[in-house]
N, CA, C and O of each residue as an XYZ file, in Angstrom:
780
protein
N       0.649     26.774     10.338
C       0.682     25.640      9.435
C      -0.750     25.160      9.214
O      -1.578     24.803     10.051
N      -0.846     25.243      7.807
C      -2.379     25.021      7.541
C      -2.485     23.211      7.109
O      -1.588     22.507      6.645
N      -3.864     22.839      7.448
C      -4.340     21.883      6.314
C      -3.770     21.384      4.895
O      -3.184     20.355      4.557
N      -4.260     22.752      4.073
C      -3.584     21.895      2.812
C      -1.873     22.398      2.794
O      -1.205     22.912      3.691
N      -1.544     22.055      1.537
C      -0.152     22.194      0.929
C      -0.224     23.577      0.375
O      -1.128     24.191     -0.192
N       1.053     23.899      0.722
C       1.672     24.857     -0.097
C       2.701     24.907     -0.911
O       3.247     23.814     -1.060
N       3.310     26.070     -1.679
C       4.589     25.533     -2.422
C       5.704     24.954     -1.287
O       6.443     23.986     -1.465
N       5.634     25.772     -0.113
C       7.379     25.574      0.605
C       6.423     23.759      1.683
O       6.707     22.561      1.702
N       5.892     24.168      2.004
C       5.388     22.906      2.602
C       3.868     22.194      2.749
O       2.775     22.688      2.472
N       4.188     20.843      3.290
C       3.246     20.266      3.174
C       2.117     20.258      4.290
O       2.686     20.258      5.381
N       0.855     20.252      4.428
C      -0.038     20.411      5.003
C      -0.260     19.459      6.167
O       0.520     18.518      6.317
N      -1.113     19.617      6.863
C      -1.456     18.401      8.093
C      -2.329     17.103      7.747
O      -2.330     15.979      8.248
N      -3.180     17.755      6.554
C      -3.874     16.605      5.912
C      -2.761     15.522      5.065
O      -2.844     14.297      5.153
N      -1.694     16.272      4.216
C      -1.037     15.121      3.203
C      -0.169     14.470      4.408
O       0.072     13.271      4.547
N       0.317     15.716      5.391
C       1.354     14.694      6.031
C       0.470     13.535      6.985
O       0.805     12.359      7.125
N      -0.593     14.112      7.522
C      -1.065     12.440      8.001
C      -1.316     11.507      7.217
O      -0.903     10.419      7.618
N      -2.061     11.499      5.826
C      -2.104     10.528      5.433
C      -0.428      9.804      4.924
O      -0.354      8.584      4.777
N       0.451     10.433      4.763
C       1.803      9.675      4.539
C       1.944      8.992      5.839
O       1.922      7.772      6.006
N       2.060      9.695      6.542
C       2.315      8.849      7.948
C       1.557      7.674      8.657
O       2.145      6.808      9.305
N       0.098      7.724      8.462
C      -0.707      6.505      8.617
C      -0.733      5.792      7.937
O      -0.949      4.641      8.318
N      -0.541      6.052      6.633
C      -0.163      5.045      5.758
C       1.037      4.072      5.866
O       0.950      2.930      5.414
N       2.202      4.553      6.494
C       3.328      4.062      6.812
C       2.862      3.139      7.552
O       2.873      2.031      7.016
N       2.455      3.186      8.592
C       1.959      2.963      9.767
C       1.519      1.488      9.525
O       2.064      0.499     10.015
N       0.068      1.506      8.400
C      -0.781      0.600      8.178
C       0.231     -0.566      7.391
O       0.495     -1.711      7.758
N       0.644      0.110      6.285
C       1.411     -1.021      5.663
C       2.849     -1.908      6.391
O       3.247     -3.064      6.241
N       3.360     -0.744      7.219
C       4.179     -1.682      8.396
C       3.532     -2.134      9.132
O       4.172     -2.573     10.088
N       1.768     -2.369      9.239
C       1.447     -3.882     10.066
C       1.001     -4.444      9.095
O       0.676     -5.611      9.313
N       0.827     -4.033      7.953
C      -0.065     -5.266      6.848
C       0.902     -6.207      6.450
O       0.498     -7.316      6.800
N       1.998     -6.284      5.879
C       3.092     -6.634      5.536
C       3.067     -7.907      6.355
O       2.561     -8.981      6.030
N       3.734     -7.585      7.529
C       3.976     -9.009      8.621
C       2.856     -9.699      8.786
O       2.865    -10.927      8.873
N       1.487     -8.787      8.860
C       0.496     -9.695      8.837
C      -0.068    -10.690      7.599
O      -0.863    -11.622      7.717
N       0.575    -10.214      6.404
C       0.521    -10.853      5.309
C       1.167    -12.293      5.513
O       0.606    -13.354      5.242
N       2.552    -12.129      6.083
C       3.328    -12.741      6.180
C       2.963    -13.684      6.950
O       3.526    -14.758      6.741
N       2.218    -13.650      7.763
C       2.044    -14.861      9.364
C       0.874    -15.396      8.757
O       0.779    -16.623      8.722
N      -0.197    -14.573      8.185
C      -1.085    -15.447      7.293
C      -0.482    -16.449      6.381
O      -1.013    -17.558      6.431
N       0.420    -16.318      5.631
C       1.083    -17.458      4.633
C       1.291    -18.158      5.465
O       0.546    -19.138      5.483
N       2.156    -18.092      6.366
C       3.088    -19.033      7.482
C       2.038    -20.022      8.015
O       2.152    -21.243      7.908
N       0.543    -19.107      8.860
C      -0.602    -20.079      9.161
C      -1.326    -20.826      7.771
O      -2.114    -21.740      8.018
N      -1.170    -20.593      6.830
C      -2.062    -21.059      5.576
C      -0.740    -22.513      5.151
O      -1.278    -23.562      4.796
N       0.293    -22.519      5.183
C       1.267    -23.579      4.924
C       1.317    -24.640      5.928
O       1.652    -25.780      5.607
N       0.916    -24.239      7.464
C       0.938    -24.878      8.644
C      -0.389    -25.611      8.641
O      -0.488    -26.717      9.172
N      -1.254    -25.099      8.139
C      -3.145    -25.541      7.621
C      -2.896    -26.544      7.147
O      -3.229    -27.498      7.850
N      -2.331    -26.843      6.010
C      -2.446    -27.444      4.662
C      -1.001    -28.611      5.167
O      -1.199    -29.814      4.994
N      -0.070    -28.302      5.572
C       0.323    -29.420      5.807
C      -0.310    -30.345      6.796
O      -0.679    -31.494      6.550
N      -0.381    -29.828      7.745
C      -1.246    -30.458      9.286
C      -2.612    -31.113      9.218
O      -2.895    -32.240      9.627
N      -3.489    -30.151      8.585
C      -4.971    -30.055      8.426
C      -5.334    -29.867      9.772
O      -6.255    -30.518     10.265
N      -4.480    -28.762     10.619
C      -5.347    -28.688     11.713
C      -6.195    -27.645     11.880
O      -6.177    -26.898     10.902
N      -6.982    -27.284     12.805
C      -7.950    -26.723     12.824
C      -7.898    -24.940     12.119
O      -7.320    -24.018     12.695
N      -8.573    -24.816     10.910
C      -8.323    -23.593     10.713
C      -8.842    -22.282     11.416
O      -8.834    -21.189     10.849
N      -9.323    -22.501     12.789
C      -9.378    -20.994     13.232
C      -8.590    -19.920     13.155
O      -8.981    -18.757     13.250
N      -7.159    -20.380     12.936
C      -6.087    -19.496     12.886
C      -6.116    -18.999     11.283
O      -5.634    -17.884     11.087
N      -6.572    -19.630     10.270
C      -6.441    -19.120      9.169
C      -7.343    -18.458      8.721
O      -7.209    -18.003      7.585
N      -8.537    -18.199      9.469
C      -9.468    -17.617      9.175
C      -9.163    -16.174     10.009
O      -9.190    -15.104      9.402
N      -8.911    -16.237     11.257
C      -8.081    -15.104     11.999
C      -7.035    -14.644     11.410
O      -6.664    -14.027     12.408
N      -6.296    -14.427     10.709
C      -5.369    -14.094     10.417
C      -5.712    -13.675      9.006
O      -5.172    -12.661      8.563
N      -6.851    -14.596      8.003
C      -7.388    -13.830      7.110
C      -7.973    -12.763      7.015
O      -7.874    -11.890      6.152
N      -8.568    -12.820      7.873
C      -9.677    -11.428      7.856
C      -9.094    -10.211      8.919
O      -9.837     -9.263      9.173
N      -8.048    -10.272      9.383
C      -7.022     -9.216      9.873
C      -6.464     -8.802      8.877
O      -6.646     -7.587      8.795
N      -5.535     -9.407      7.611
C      -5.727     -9.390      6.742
C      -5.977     -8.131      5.797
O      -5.507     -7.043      5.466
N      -7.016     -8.999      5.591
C      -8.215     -8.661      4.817
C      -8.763     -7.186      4.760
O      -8.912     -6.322      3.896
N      -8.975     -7.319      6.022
C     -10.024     -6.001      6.503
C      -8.225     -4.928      6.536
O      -8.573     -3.747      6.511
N      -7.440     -4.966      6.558
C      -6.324     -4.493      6.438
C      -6.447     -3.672      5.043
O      -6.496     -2.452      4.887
N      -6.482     -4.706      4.084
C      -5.993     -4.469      2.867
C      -7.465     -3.299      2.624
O      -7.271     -2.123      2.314
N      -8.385     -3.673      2.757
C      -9.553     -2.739      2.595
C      -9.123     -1.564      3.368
O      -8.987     -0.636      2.571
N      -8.824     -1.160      4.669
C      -8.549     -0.183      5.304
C      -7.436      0.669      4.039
O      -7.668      1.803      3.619
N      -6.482     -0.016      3.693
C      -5.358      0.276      2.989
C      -6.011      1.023      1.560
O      -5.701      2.138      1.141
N      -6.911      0.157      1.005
C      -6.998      0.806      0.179
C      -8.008      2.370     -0.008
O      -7.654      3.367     -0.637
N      -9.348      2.179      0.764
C      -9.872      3.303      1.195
C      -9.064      4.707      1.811
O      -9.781      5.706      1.762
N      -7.708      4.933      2.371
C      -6.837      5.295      2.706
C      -6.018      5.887      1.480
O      -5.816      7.081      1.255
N      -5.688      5.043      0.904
C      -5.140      5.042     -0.361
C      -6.035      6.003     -1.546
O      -5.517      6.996     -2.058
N      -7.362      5.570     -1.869
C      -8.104      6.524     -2.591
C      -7.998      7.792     -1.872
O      -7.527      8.786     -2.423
N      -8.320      7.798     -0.941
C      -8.759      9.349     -0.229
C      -7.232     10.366     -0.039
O      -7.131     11.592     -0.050
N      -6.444      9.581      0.086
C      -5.349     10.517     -0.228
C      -4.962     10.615     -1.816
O      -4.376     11.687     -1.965
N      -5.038     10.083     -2.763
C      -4.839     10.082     -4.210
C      -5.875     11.638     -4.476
O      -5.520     12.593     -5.168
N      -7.203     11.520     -3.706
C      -8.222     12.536     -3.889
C      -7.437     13.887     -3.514
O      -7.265     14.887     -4.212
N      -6.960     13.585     -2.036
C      -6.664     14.795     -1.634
C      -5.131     15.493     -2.534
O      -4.976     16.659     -2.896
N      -4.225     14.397     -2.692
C      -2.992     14.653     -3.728
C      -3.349     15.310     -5.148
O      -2.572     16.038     -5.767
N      -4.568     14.970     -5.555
C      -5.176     16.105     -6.544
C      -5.567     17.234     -6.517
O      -5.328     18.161     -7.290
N      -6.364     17.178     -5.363
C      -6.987     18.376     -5.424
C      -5.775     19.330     -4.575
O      -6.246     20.424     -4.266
N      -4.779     19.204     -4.274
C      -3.830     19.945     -3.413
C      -2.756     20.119     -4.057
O      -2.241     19.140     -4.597
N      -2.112     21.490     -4.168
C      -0.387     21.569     -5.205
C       0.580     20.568     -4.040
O       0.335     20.256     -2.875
N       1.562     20.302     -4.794
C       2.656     20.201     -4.056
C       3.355     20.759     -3.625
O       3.302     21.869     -4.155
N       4.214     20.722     -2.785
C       5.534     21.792     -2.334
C       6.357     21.727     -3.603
O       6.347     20.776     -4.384
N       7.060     22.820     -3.728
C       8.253     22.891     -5.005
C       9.252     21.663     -3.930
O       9.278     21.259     -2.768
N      10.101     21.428     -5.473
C      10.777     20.456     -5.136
C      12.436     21.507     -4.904
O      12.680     22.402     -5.713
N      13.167     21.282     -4.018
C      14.402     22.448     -3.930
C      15.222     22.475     -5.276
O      15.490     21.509     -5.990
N      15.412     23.212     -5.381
C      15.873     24.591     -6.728
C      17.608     23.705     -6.899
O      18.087     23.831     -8.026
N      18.259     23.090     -6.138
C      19.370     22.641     -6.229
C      19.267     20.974     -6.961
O      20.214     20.189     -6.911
N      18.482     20.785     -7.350
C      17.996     19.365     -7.704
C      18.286     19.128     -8.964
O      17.674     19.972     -9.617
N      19.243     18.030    -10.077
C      18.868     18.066    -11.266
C      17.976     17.468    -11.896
O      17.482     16.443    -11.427
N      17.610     17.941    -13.001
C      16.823     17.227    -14.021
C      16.434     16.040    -13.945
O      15.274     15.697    -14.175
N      17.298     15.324    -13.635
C      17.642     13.723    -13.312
C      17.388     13.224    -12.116
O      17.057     12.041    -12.031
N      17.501     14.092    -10.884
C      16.989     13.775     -9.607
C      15.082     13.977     -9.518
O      14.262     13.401     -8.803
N      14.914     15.018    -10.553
C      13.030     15.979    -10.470
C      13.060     14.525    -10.986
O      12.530     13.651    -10.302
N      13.515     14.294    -11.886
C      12.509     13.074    -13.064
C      12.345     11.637    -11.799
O      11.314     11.004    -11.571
N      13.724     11.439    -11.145
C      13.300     10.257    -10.046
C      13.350     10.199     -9.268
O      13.919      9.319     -8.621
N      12.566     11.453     -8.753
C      11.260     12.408     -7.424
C      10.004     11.739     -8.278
O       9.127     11.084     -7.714
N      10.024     11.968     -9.622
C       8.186     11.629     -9.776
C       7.988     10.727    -10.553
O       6.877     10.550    -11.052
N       9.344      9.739    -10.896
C       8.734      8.378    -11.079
C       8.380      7.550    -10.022
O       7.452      6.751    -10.145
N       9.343      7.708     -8.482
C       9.535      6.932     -7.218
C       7.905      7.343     -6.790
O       7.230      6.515     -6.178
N       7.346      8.665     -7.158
C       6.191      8.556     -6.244
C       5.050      8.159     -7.098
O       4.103      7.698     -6.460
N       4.940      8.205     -8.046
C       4.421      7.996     -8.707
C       3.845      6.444     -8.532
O       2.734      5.948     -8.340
N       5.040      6.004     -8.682
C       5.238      4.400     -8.400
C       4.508      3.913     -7.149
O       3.962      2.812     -7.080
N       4.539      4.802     -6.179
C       4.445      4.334     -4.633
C       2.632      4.430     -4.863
O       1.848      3.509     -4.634
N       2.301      5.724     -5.340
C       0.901      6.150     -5.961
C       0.132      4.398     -6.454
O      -0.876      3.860     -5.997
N       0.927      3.991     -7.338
C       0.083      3.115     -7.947
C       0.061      1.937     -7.483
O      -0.822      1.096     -7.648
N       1.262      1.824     -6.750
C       1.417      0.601     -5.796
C       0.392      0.423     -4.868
O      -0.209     -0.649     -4.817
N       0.050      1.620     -3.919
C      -1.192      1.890     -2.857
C      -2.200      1.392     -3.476
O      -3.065      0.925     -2.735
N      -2.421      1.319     -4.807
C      -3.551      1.009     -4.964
C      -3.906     -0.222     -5.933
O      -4.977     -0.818     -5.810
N      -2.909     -0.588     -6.947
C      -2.288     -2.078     -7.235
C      -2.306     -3.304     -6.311
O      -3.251     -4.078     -6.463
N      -1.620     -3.515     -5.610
C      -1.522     -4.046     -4.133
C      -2.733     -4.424     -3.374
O      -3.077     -5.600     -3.261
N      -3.343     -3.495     -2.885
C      -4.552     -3.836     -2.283
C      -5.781     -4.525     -3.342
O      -6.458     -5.522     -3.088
N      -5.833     -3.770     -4.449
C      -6.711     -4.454     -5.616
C      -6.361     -6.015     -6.362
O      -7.112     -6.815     -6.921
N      -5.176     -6.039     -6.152
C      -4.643     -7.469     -6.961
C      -5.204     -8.570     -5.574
O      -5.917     -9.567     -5.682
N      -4.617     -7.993     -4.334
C      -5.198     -9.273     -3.043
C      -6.949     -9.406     -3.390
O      -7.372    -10.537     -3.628
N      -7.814     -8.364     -3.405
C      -8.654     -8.127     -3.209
C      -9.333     -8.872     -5.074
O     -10.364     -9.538     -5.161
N      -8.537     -8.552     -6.152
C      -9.154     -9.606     -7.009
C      -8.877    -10.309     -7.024
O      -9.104    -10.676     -8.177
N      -8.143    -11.507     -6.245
C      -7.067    -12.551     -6.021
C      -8.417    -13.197     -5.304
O      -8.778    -14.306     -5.699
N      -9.061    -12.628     -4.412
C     -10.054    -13.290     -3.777
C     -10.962    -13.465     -4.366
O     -11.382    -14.613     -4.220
N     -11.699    -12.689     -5.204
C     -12.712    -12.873     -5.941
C     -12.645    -13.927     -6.913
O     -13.635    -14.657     -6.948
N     -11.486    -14.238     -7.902
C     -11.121    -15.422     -8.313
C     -11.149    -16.207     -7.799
O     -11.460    -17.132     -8.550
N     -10.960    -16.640     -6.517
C     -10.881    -17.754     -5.970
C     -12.088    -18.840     -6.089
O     -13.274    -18.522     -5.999
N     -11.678    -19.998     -6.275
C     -13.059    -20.469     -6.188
C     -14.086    -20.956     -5.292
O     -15.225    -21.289     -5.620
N     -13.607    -20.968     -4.185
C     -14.105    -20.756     -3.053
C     -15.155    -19.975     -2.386
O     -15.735    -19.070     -2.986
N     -15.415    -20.278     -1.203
C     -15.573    -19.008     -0.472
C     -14.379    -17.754     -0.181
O     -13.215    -17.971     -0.518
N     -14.603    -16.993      0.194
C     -13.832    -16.118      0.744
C     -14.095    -15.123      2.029
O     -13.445    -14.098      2.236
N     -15.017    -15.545      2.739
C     -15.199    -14.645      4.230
C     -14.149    -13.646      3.909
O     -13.062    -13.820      3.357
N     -14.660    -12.636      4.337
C     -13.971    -11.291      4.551
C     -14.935    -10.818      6.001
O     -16.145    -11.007      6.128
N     -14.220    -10.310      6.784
C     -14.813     -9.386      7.825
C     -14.131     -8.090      7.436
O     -12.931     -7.822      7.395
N     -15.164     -7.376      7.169
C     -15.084     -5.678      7.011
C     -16.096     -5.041      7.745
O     -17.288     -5.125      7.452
N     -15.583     -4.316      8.826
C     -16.762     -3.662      9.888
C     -17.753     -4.137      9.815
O     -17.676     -4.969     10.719
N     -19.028     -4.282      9.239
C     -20.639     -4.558      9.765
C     -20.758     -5.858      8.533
O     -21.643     -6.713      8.539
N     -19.762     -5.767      7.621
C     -20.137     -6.927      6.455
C     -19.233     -8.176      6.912
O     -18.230     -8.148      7.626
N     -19.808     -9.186      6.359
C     -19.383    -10.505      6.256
C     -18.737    -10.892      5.476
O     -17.833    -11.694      5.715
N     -19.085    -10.306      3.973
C     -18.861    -10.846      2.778
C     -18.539     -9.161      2.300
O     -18.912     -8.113      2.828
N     -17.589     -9.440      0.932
C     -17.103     -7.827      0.080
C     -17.571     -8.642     -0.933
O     -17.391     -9.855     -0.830
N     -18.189     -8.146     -1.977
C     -18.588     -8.232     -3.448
C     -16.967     -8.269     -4.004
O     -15.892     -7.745     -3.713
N     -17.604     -9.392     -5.151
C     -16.587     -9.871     -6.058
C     -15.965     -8.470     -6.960
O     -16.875     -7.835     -7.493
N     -14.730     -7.978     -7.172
C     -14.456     -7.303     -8.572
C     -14.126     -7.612     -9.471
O     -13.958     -6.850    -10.423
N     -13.874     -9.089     -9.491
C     -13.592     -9.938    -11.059
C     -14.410    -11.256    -10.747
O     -14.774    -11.378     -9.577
N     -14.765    -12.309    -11.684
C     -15.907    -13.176    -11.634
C     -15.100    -14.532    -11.324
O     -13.980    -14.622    -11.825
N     -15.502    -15.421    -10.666
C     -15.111    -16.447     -9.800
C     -14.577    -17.228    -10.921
O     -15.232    -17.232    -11.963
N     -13.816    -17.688    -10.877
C     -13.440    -18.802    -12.007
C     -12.864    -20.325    -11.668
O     -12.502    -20.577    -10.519
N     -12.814    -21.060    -12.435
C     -12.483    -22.308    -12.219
C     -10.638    -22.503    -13.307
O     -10.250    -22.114    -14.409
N      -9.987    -23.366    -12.076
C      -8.323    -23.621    -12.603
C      -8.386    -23.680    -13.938
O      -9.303    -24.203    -14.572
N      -7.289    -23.077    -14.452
C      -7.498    -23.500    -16.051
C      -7.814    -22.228    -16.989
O      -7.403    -22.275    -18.149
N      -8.649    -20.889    -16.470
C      -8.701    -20.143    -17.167
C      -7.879    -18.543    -16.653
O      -7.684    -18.108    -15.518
N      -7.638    -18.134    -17.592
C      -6.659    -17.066    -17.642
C      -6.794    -16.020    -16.561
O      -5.690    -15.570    -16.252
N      -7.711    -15.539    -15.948
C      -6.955    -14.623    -14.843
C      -7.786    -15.236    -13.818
O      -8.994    -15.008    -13.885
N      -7.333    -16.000    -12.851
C      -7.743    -17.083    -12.327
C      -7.028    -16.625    -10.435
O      -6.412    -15.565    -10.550
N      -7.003    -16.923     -9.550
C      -6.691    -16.974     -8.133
C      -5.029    -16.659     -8.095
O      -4.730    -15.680     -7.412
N      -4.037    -17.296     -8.677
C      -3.238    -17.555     -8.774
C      -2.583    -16.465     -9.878
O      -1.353    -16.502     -9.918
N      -2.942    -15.930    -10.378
C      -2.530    -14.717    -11.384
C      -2.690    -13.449    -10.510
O      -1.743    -12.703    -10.261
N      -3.630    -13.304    -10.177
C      -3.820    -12.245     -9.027
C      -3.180    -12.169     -8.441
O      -2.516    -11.133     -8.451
N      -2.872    -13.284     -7.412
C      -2.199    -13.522     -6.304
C      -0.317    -13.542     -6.812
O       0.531    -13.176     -5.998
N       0.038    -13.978     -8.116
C       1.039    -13.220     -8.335
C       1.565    -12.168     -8.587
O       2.768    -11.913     -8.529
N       0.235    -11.102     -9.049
C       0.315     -9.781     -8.652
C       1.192     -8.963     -7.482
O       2.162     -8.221     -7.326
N      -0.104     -9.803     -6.638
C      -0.388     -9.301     -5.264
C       1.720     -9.667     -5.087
O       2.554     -8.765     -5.157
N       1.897    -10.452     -4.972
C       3.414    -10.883     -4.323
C       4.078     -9.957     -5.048
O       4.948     -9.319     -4.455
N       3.846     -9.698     -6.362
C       5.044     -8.815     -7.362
C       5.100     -7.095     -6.368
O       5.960     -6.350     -5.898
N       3.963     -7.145     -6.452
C       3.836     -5.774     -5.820
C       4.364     -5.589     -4.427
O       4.431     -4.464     -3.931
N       4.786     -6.799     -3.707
C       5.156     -6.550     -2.554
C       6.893     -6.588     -2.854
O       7.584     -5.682     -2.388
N       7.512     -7.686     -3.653
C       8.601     -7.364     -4.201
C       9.323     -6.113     -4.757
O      10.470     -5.755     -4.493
N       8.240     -5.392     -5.753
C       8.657     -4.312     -6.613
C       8.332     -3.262     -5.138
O       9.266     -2.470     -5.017
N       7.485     -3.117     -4.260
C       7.269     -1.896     -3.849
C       8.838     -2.023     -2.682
O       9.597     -1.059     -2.773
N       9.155     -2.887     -1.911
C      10.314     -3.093     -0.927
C      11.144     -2.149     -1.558
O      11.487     -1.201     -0.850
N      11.714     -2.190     -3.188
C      12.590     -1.721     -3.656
C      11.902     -0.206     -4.127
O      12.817      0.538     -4.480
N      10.646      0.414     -4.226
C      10.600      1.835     -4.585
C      10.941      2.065     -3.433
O      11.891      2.832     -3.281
N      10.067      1.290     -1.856
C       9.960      2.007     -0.434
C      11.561      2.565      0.002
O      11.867      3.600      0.595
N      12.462      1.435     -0.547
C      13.650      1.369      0.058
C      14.369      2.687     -0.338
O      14.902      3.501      0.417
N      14.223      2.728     -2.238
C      14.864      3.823     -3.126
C      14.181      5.565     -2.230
O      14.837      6.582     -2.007
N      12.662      5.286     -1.910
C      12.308      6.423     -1.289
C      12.702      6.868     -0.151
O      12.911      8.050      0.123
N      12.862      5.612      0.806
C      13.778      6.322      2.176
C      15.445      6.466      2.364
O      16.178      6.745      3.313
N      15.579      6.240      1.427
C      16.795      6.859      0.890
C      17.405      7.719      0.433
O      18.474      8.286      0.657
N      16.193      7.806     -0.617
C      16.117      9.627     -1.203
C      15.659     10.462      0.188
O      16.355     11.412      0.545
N      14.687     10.148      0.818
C      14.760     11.064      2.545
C      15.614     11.557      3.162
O      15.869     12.690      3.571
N      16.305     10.053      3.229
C      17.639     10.630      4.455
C      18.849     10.878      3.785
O      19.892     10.678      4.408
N      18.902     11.347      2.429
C      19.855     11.808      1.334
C      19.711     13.279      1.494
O      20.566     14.121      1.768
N      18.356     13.409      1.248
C      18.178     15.003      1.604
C      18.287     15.416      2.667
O      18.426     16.617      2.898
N      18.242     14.339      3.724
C      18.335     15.397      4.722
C      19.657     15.474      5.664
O      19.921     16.212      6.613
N      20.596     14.126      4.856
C      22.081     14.108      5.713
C      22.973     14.830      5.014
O      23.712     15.718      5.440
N      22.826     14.216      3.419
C      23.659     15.008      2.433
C      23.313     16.368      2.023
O      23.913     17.382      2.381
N      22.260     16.311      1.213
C      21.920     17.482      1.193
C      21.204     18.859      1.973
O      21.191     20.082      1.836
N      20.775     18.085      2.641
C      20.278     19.323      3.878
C      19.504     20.320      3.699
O      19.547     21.379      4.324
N      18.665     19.990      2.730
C      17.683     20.898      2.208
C      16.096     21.198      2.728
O      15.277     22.004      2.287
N      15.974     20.045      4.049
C      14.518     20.439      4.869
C      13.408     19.743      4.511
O      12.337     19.878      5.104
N      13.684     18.510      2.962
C      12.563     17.740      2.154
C      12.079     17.159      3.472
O      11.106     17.568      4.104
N      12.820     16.229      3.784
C      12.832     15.397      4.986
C      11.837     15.904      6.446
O      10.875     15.317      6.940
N      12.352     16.919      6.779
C      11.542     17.875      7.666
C      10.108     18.575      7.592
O       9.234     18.885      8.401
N      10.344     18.685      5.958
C       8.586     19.364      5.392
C       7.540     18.045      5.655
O       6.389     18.279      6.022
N       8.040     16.537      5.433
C       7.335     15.842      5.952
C       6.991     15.254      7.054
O       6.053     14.519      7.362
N       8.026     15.750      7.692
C       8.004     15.462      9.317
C       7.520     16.045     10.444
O       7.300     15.530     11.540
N       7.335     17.462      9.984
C       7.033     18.447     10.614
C       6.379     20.023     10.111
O       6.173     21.099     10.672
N       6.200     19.481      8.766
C       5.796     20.878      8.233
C       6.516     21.950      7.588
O       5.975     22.615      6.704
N       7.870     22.196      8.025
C       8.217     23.074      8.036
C       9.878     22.901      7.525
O      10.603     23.891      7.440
């Protein structure tokens, strides 16, 4: 079992990055989540924000991990064929095989970019801790309430994408364990094991 992909299966490079990726976004998620929870507990209380700054930049430096992760497998998903998809499949199942991933594709990288221009809007500061930096450069220009893609537009992004992706993630591990209870065709296994 090699590195890259082949037609019957997938390589050690695509299958780790599926799998660390899993990985990352099942801790980003909750950590998203306990950040809101500490950012509502802030703002009602006004007590001391060490916790919201901890929990930001876990965060944070998350969503950056996520997305660097995210490019480098999009790189490697190019430059590598896929496995054929099994020969028993219809028309209708191929077509939503490559809208679901497709979807998941743009989500990886939607997601992390909407938080990440969500901050840059802000009008604030925004501390970020990312390994040796303090601060991440803006990708959209700071703005003040009132104008059109503003903190709060982003940041409804950012939430849509966590909404819309629950329901591709869900439709995708479904289609998994479809193939591999009902149909029994090994999809399931090529990512699990190669083979």
């Amino acid at each position: 079992m090699g590195l890259r992909n082949t037609a019957s299966q997938w390589g050690r490079v695509s299958r780790a990055f599926h799998w660390v990726m899993l990985a990352m976004i099942a801790v980003q998620i909750p950590v998203g989540f306990w950040m809101v929870e500490v950012y509502e507990v802030y703002t009602e209380t006004y007590a001391d924000d060490t916790w919201v700054m901890y929990t930001s930049r876990i965060h944070h430096t998350m969503g950056f991990l996520v997305f660097g992760v995210a490019l480098a497998r999009l790189g490697w998903r190019v430059s590598n064929p896929t496995p054929d998809l099994p020969p028993a499949l219809t028309t209708y199942m191929r077509w939503l095989v490559r809208i679901t991933h497709a979807a998941l594709y743009t989500l990886i990288l939607v997601y992390p970019l909407s938080g990440w221009a969500s901050l840059s809007a802000y009008e604030g500061e925004f501390p970020i801790f990312f390994l040796l930096w303090d601060d991440m450069p803006r990708i959209v220009p700071q703005v003040e309430e009132g104008a059109t893609f503003t903190y709060e537009f982003f940041a409804e992004i950012h939430r849509y994408c966590w909404k819309v992706g629950a329901g591709i993630l869900g439709l995708h591990v479904l289609g998994a364990l479809w193939h591999h209870y009902v149909a029994r065709d090994g999809v399931l296994l090529r990512m699990w094991r190669g083979g």
